[in-house]
Backbone as a chain_set.jsonl record, in Angstrom:
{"seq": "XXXXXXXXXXXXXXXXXXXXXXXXXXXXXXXXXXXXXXXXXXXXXXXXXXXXXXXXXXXXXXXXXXXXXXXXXXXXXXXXXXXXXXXXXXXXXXXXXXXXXXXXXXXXXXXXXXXXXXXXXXXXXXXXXXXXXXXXXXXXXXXXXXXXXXXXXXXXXXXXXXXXXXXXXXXXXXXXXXXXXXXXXXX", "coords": {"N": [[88.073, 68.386, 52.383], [89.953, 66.727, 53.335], [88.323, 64.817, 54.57], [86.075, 63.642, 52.958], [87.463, 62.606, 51.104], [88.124, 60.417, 52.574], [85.916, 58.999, 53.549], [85.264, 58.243, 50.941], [87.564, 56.74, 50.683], [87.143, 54.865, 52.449], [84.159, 54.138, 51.607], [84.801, 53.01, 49.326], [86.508, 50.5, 49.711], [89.306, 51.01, 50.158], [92.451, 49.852, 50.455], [94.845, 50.647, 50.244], [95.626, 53.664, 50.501], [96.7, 56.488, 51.375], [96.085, 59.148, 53.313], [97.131, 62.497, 53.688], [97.61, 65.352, 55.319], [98.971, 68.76, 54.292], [101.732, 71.172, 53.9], [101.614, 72.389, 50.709], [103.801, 73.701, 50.118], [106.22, 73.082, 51.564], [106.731, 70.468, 51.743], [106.803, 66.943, 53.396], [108.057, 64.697, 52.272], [110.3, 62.377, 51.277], [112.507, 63.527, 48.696], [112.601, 62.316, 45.265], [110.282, 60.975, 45.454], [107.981, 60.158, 44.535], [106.352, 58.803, 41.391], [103.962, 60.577, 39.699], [102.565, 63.651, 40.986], [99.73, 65.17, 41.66], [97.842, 68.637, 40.716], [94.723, 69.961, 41.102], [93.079, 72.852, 40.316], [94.198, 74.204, 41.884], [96.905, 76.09, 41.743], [96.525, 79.056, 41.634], [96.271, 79.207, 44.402], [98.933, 78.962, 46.396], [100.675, 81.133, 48.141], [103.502, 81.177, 47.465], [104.048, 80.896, 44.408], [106.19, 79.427, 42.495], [108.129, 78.246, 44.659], [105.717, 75.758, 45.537], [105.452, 74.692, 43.187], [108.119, 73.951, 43.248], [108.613, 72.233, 45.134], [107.077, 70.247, 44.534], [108.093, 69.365, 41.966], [110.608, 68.811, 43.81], [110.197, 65.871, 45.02], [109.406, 64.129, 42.833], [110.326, 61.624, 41.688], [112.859, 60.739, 38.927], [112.082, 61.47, 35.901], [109.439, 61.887, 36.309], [105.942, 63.026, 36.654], [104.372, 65.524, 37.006], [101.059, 66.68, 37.032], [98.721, 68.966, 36.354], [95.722, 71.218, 36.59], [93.715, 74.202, 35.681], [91.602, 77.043, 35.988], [91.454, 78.638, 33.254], [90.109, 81.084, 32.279], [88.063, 83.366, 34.059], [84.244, 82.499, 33.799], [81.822, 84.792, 32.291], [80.026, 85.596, 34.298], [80.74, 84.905, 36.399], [83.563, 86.012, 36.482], [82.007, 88.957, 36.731], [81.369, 88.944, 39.253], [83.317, 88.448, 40.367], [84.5, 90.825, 40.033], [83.024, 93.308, 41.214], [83.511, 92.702, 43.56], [86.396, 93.054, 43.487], [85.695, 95.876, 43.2], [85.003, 96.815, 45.591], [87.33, 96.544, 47.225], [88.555, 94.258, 47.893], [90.634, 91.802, 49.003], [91.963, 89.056, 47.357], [94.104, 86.921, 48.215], [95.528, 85.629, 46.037], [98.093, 84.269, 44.264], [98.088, 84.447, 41.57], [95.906, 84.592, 38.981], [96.663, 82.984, 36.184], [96.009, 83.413, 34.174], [96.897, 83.546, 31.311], [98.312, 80.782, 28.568], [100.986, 80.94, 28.49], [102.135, 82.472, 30.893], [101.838, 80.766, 31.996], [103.098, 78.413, 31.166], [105.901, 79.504, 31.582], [105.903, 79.56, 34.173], [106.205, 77.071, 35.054], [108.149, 75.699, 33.425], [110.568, 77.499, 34.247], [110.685, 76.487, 36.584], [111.867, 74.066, 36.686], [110.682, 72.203, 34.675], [110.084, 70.015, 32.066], [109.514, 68.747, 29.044], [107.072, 70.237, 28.799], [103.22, 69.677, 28.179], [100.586, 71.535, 27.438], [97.093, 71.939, 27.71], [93.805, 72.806, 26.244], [90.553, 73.262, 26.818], [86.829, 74.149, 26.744], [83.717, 74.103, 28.643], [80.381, 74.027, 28.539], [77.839, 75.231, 31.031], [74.712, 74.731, 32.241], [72.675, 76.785, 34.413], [69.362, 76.577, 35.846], [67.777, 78.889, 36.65], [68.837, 82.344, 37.63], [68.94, 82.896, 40.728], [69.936, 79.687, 41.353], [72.158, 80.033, 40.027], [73.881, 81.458, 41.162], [73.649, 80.364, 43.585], [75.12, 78.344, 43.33], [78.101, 79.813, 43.483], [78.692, 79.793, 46.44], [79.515, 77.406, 46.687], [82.332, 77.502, 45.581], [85.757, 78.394, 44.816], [85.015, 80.96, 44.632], [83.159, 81.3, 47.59], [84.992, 82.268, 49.525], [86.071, 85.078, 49.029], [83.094, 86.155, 49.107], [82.139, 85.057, 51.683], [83.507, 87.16, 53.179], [82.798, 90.104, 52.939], [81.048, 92.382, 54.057], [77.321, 92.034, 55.451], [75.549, 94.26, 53.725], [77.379, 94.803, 52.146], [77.608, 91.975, 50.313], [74.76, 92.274, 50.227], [74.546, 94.306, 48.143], [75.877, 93.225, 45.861], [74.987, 91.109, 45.643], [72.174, 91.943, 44.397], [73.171, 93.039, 41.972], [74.375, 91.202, 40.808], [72.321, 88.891, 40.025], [70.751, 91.071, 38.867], [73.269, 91.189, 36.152], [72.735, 88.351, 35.508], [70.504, 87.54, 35.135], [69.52, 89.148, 32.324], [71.271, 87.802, 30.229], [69.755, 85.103, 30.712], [68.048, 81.846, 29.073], [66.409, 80.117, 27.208], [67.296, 77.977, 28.068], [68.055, 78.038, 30.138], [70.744, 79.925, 32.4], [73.446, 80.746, 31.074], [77.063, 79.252, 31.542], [80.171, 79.29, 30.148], [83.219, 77.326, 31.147], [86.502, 77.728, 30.529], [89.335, 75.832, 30.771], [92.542, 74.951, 31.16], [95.096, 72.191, 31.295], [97.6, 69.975, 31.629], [100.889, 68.66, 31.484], [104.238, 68.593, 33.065], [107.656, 67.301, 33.157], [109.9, 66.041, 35.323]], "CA": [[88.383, 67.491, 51.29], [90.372, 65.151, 53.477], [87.498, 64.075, 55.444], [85.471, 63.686, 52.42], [88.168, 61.376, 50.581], [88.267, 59.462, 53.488], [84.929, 58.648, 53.33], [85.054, 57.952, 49.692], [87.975, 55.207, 50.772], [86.292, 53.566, 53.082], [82.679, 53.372, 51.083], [84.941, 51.328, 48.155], [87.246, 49.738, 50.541], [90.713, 50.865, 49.446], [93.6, 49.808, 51.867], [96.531, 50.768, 50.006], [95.373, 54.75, 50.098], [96.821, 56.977, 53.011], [95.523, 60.69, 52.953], [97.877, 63.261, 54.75], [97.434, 66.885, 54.971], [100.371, 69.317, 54.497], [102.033, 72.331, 53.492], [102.763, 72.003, 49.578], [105.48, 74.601, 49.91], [107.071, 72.299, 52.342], [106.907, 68.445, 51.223], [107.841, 66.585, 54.163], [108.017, 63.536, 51.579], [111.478, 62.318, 50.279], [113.044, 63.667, 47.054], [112.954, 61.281, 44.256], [109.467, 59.182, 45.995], [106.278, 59.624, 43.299], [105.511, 59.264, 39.679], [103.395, 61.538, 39.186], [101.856, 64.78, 41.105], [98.581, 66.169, 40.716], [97.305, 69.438, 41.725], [93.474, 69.785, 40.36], [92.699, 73.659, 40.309], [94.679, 74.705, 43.042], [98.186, 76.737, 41.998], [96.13, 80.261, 41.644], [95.999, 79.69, 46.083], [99.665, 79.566, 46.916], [101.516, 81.801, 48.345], [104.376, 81.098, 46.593], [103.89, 79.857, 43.638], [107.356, 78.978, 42.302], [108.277, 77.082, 45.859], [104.959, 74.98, 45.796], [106.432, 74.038, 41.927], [109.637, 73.646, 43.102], [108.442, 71.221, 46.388], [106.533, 69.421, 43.388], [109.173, 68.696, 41.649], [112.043, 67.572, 44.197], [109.382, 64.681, 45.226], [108.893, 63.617, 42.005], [111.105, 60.514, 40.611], [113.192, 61.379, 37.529], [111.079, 61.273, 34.492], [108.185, 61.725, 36.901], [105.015, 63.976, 35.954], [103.496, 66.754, 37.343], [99.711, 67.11, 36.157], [97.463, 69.849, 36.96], [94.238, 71.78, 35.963], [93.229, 75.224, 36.117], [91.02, 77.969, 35.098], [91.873, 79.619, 31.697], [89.836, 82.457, 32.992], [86.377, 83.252, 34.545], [83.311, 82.633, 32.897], [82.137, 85.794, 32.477], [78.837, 85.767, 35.37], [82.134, 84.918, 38.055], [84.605, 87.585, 36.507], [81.522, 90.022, 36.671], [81.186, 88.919, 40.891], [84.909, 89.267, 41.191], [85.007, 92.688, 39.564], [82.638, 94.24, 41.589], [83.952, 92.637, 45.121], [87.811, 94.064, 43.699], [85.874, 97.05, 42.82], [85.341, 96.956, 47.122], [88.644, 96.717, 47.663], [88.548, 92.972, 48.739], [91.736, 91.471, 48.428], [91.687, 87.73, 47.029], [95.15, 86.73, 48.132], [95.878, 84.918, 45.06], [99.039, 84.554, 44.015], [98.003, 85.03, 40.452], [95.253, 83.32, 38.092], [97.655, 82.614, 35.138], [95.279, 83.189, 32.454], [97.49, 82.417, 29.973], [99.321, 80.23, 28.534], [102.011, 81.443, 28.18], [102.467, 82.41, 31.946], [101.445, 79.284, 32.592], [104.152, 77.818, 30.726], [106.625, 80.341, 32.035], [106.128, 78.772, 35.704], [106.453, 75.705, 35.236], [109.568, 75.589, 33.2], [111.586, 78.09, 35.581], [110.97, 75.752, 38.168], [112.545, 73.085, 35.927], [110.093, 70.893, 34.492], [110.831, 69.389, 30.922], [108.37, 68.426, 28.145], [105.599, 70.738, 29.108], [101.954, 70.348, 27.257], [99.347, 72.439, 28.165], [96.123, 71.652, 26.258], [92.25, 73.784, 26.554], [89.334, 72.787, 27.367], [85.619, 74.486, 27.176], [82.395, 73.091, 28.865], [79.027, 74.758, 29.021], [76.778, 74.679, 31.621], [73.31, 75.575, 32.36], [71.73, 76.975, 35.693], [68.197, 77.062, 35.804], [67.264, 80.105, 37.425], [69.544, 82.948, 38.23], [69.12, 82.361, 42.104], [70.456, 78.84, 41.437], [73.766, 80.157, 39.348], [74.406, 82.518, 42.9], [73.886, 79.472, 44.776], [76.558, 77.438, 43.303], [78.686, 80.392, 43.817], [78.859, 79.413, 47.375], [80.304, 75.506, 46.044], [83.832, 76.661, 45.179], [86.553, 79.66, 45.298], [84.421, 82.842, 45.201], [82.66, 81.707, 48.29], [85.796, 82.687, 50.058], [85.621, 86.387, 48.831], [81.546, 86.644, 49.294], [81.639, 85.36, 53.045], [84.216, 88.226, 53.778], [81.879, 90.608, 52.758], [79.61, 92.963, 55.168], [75.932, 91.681, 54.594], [75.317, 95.394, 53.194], [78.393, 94.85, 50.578], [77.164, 91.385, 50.045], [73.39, 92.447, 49.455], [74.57, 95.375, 46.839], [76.489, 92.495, 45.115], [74.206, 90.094, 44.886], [71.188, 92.409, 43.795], [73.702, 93.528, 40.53], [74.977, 89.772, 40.053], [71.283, 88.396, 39.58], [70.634, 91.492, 37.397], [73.252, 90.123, 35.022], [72.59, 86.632, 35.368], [68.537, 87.6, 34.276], [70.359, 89.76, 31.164], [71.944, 86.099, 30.233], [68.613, 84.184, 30.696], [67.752, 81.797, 28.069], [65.442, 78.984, 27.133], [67.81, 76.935, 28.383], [68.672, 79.036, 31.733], [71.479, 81.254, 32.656], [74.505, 79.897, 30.699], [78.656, 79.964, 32.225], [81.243, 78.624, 29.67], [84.31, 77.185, 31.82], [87.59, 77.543, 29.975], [90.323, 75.239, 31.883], [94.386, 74.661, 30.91], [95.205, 71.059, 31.905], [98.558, 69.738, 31.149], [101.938, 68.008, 32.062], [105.477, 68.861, 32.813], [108.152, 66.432, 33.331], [111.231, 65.952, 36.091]], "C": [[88.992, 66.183, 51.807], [89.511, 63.875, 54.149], [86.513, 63.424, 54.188], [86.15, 62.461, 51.797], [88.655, 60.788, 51.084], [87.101, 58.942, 53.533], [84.653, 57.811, 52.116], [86.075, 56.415, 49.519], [87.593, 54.08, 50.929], [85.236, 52.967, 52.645], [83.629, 52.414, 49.896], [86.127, 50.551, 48.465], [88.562, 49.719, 50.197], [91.487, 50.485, 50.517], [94.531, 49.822, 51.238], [96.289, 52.541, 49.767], [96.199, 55.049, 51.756], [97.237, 58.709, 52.839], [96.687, 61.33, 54.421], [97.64, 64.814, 54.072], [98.883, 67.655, 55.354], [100.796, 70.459, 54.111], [102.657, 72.031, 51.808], [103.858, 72.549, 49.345], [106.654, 73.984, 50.829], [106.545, 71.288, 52.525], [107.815, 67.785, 52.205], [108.004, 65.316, 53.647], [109.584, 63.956, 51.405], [112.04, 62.69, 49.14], [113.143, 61.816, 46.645], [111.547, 59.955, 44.861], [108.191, 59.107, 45.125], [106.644, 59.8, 41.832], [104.897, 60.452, 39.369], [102.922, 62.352, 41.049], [101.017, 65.295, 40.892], [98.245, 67.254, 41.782], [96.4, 69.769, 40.672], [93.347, 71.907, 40.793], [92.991, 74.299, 41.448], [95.985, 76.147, 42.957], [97.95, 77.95, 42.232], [96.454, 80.551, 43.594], [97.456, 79.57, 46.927], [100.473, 80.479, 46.809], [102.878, 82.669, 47.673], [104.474, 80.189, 45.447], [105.342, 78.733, 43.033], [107.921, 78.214, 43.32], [107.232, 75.689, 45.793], [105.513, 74.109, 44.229], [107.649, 73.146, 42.305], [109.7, 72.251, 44.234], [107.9, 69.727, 45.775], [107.465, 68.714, 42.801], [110.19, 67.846, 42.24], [111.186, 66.076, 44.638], [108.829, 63.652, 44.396], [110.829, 62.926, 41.128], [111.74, 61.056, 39.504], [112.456, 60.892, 36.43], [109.61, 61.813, 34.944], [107.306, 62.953, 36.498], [104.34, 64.419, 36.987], [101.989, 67.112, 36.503], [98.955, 67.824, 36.89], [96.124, 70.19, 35.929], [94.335, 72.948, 36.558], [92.453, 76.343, 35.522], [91.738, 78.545, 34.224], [91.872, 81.02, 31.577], [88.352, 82.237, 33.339], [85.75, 83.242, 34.01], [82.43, 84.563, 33.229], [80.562, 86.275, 33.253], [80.3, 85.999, 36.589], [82.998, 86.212, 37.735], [83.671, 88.737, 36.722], [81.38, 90.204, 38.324], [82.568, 89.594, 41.098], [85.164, 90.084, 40.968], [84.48, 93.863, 40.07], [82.836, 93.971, 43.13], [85.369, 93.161, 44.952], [87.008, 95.555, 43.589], [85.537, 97.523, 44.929], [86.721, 96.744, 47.501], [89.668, 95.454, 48.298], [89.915, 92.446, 48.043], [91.728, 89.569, 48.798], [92.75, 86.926, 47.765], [95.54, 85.621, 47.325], [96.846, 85.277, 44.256], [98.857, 84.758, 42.458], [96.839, 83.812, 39.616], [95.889, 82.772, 37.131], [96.607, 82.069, 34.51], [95.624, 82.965, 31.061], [98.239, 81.653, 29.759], [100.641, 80.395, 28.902], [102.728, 81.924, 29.686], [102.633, 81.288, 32.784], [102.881, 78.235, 32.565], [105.537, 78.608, 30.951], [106.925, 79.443, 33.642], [106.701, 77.629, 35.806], [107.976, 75.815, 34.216], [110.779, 76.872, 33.82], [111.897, 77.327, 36.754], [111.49, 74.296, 37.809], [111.829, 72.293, 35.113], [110.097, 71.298, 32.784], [109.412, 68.906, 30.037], [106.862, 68.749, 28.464], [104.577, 70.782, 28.12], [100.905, 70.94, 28.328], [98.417, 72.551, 26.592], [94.827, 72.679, 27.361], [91.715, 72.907, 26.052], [88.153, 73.578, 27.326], [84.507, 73.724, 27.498], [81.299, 73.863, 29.293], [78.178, 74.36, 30.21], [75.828, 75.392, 31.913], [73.3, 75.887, 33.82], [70.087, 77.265, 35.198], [67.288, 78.227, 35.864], [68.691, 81.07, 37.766], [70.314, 83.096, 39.725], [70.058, 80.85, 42.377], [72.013, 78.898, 40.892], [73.733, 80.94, 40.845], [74.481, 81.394, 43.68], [74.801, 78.481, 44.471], [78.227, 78.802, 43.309], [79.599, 80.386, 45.268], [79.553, 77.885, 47.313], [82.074, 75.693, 46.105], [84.544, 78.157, 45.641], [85.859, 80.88, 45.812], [83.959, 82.525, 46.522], [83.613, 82.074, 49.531], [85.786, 84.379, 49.986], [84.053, 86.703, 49.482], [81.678, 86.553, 50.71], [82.704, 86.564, 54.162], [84.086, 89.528, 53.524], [81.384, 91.421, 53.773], [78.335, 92.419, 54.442], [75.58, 93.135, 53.774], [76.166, 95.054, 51.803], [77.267, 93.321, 49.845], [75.437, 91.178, 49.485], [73.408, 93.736, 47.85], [75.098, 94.049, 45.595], [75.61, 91.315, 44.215], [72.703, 90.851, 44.202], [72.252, 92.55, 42.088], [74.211, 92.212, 39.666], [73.327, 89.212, 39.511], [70.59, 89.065, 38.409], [71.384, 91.106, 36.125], [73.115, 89.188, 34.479], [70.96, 86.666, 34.316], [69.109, 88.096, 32.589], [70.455, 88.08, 30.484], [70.986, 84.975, 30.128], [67.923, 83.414, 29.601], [66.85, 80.358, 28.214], [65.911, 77.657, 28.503], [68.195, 76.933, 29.78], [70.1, 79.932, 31.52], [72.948, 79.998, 32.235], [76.214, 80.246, 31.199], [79.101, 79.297, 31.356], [82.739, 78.697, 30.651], [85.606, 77.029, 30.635], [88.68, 77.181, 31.084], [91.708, 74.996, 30.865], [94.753, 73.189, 31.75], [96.419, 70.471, 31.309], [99.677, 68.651, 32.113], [103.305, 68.718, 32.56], [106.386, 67.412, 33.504], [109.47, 67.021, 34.115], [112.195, 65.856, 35.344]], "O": [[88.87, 65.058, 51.324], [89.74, 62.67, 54.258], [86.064, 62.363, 54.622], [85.59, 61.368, 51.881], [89.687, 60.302, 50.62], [87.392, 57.747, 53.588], [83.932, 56.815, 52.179], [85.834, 55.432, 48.819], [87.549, 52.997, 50.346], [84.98, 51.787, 52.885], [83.262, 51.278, 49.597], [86.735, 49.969, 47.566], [89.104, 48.647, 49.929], [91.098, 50.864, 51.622], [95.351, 48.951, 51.528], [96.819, 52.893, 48.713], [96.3, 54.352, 52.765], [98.25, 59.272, 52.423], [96.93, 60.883, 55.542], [97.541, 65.246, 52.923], [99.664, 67.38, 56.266], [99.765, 71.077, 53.846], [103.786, 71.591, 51.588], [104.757, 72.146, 48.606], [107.821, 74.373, 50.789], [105.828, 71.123, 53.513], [109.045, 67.83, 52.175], [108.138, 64.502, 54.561], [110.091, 65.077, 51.376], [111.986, 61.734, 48.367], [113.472, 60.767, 47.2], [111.602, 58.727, 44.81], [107.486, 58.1, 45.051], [107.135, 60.789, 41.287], [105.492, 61.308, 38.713], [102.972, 61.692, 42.087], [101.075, 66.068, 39.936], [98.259, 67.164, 43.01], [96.812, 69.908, 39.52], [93.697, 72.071, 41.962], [92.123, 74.945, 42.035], [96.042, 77.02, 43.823], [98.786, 78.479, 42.964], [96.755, 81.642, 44.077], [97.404, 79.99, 48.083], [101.023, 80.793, 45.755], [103.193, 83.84, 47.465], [104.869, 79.023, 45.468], [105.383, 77.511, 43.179], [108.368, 77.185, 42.813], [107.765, 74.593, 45.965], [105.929, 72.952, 44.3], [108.028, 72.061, 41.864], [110.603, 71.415, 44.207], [108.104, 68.587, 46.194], [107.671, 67.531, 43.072], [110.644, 66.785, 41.813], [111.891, 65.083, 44.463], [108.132, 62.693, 44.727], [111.791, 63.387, 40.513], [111.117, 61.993, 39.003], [112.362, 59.679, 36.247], [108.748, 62.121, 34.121], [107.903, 63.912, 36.009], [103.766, 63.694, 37.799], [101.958, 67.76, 35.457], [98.517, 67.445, 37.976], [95.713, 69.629, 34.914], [94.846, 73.071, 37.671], [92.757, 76.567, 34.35], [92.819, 79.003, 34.594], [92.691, 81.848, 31.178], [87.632, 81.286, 33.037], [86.018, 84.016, 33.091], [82.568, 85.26, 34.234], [79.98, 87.258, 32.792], [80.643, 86.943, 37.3], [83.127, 87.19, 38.471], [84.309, 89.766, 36.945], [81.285, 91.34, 38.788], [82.915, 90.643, 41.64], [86.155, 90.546, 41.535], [84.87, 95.005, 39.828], [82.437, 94.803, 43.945], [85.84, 93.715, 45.945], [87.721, 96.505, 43.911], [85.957, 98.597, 45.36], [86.828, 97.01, 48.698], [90.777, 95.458, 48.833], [90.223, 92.611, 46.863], [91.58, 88.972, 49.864], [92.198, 85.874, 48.088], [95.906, 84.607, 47.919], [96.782, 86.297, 43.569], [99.792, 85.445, 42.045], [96.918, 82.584, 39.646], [95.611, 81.575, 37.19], [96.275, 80.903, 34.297], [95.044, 82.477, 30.091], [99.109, 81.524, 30.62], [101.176, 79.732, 29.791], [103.949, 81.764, 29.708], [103.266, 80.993, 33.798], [103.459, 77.597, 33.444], [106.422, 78.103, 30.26], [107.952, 78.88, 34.019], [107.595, 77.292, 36.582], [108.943, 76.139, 34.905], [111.964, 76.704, 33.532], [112.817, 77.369, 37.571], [111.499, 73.43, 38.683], [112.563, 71.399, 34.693], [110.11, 72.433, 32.307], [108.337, 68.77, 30.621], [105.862, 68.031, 28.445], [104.672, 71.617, 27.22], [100.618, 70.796, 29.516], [98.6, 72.87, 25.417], [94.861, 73.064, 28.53], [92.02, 72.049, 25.223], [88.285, 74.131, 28.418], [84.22, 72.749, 26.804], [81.307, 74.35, 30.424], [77.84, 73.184, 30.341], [75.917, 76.619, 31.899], [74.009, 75.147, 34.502], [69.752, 78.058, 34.318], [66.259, 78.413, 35.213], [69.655, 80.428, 38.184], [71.501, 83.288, 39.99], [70.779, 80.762, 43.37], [72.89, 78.088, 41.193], [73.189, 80.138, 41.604], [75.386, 81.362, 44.514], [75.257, 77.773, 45.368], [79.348, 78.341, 43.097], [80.762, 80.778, 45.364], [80.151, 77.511, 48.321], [82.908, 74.842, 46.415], [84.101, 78.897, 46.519], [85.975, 81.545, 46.842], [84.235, 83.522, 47.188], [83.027, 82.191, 50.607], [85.45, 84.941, 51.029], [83.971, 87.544, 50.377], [81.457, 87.597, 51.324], [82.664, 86.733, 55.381], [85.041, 90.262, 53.777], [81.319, 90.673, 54.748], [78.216, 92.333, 53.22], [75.143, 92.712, 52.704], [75.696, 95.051, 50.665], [76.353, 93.542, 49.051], [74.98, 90.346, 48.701], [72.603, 93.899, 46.932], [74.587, 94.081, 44.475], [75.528, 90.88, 43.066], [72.129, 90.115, 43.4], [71.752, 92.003, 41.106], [74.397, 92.099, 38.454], [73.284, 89.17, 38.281], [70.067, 88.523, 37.435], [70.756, 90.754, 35.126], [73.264, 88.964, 33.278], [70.558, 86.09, 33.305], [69.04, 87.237, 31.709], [69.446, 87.381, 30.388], [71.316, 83.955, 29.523], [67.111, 84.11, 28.992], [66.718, 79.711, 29.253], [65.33, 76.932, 29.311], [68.582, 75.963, 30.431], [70.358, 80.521, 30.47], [73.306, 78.952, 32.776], [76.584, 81.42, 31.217], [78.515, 78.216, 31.419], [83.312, 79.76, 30.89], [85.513, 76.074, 29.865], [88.939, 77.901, 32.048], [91.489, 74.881, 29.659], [94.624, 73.246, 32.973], [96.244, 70.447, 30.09], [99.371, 68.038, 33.135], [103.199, 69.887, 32.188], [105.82, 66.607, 34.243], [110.035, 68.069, 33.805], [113.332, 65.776, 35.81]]}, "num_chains": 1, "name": "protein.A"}
């Protein structure tokens, strides 16, 4: 990603950008140095979630905003992959999806933050072909689970994922509704 939005600087010529990679549970930034915070569909991957909050916060200005995004929950082609790679025993290490609100909004104000909204979101999308929903599978989180796999696990998986995806098959192709949680909290 950082090589990628380094690329993306340089093609529209920013020179006031400066990309650093880091530990969010340890912010070697100043307390009290940004406005805002964003983390785009990320909190489900640390560790600790309440520290990476809490590293969020001391770096953030008083008044300053915290904005994220994150799944709501899986559409239900992905929760049917991830239910039959937990039903292998595969362990995600995800500190938790925080499918609901309500957990959602639990985190974030323990770790202090002040005038929390949290708004929803759905967006449909098509795949063409069944083979083509499996192949954007490989694009984002799951393909972390799939390539840790045996090819044996990974061929039982994907023969039973394409059977539901065909199930699902419609004029239009093989449909996923994304439900996302996108919100604020304040310093």
């Amino acid at each position: 990603m950082i090589k990628e939005t380094s690329d993306l600087v340089k093609e529209k010529n920013l020179n006031k950008v400066n990309l650093q990679q880091m530990d969010a549970e340890n912010l070697l930034f100043p307390e009290n140095t940004f406005d805002f915070v964003f983390c785009g569909f990320a909190l489900f991957f640390f560790p600790s979630l309440s520290k990476a909050l809490s590293e969020f916060r001391k770096v953030l200005k008083p008044k300053g905003k915290f904005a994220f995004s994150i799944w709501k929950e899986k559409p239900s082609l992905s929760s049917f992959v991830r239910g039959e790679i937990e039903n292998l025993k595969f362990s995600t290490n995800l500190t938790s999806y925080l499918y609901k609100k309500e957990e959602l909004y639990s985190f974030l104000n323990k770790s202090g933050f002040n005038n929390i909204e949290i708004f929803e979101e759905a967006k449909e999308f098509y795949h063409e072909t069944p083979d083509k929903w499996w192949n954007s599978l490989w694009t984002h989180g799951t393909k972390l689970m799939l390539e840790n796999l045996s090819q044996k696990q990974l061929d039982i998986i994907h023969e039973k994922a394409l059977k539901r995806a065909n199930s699902l098959l419609s004029s239009k192709g093989v449909i996923e509704t994304f439900d996302v949680y996108y919100g604020f909290g304040e310093k």
